[in-house]
C-alpha positions as a LaTeX table, in Angstrom:
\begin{tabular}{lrrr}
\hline
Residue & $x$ (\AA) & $y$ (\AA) & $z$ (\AA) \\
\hline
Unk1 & 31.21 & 53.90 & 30.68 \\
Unk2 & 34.79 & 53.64 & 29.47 \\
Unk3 & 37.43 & 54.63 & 32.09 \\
Unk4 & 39.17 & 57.81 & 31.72 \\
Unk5 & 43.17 & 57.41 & 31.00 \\
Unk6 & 44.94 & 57.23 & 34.17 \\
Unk7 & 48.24 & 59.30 & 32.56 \\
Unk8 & 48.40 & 61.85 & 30.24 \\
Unk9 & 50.70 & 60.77 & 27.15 \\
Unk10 & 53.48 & 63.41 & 28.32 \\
Unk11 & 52.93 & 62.11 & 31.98 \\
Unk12 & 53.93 & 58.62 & 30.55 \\
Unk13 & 57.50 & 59.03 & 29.33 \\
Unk14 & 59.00 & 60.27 & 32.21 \\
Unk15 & 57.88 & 57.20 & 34.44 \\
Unk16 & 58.94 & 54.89 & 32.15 \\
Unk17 & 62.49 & 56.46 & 31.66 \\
Unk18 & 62.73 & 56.19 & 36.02 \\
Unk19 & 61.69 & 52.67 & 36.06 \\
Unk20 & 64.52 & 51.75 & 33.45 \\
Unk21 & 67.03 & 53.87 & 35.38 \\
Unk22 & 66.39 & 52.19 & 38.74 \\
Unk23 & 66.13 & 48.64 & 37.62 \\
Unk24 & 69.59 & 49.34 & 35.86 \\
Unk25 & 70.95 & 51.23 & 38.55 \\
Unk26 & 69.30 & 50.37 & 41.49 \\
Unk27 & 67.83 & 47.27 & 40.92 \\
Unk28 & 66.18 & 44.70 & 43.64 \\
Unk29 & 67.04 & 42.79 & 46.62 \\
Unk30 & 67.07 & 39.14 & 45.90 \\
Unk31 & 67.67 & 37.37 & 49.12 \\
Unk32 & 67.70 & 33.40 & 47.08 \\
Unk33 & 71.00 & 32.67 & 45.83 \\
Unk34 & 69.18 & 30.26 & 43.24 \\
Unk35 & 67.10 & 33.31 & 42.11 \\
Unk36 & 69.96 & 35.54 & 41.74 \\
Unk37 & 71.70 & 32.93 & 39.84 \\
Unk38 & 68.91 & 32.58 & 37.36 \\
Unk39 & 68.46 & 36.08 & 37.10 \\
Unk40 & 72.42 & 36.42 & 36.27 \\
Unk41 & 72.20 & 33.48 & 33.69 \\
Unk42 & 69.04 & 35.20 & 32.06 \\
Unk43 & 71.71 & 38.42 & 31.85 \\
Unk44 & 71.07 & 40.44 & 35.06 \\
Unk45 & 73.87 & 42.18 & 36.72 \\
Unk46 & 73.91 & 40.12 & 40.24 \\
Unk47 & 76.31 & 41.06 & 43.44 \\
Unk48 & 75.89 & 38.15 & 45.59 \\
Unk49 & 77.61 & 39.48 & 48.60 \\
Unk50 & 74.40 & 42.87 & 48.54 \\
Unk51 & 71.60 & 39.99 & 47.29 \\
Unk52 & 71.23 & 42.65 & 44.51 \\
Unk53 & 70.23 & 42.46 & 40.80 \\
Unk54 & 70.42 & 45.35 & 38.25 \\
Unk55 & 68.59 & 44.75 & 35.01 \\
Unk56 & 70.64 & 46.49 & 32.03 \\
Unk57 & 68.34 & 48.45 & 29.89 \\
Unk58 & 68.52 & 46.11 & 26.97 \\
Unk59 & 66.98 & 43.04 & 28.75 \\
Unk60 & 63.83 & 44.55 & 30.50 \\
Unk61 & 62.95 & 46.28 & 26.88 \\
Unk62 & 63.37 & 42.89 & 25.76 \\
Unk63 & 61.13 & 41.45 & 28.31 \\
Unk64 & 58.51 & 44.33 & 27.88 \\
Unk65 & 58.40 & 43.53 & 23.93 \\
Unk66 & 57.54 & 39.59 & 25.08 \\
Unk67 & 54.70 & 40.97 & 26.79 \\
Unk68 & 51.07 & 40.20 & 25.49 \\
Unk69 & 49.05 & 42.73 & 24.52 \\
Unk70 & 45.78 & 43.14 & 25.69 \\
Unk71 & 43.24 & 43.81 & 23.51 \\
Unk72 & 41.66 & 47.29 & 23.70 \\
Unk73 & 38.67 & 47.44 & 25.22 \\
Unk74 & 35.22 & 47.39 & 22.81 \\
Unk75 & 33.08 & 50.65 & 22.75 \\
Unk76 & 30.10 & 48.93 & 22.44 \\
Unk77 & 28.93 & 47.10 & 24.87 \\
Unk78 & 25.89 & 44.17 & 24.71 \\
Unk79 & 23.37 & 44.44 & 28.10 \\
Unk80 & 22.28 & 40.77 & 29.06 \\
Unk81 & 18.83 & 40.04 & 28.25 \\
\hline
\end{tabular}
């Protein structure tokens, strides 16, 4: 049995538009100066003195795009035996 989508299409959009929006505005607490230096050299917006890192828009599309895709999953399926 195939599992059922988890989001609808239109459910999809939305959530992707808020996780841009806080990794550019919000970002994450980095509390390794090395890490926030490699994150800054890689093009992340870094404040040292907060331990914080916002990711412009730009770069995490460009990571997502890097990504593998997974193949989709076969409907046919082979029992052992």
């Amino acid at each position: 049995m195939l599992a059922e989508p988890r989001f609808a299409e239109i459910d999809v959009e939305p959530l992707i538009e808020g996780v841009y929006r806080t990794l550019e505005k919000v970002g994450v607490l980095c509390e390794n100066a090395t890490l926030l230096a490699a994150l800054e050299a890689l093009g992340a917006r870094v404040d040292a003195a907060s331990q914080r890192a916002c990711f412009p828009r730009e770069l995490v599309a460009e990571f997502v795009a890097s990504l593998p895709r997974p193949e989709p999953p076969s409907a046919v399926f082979t029992l052992p035996g």
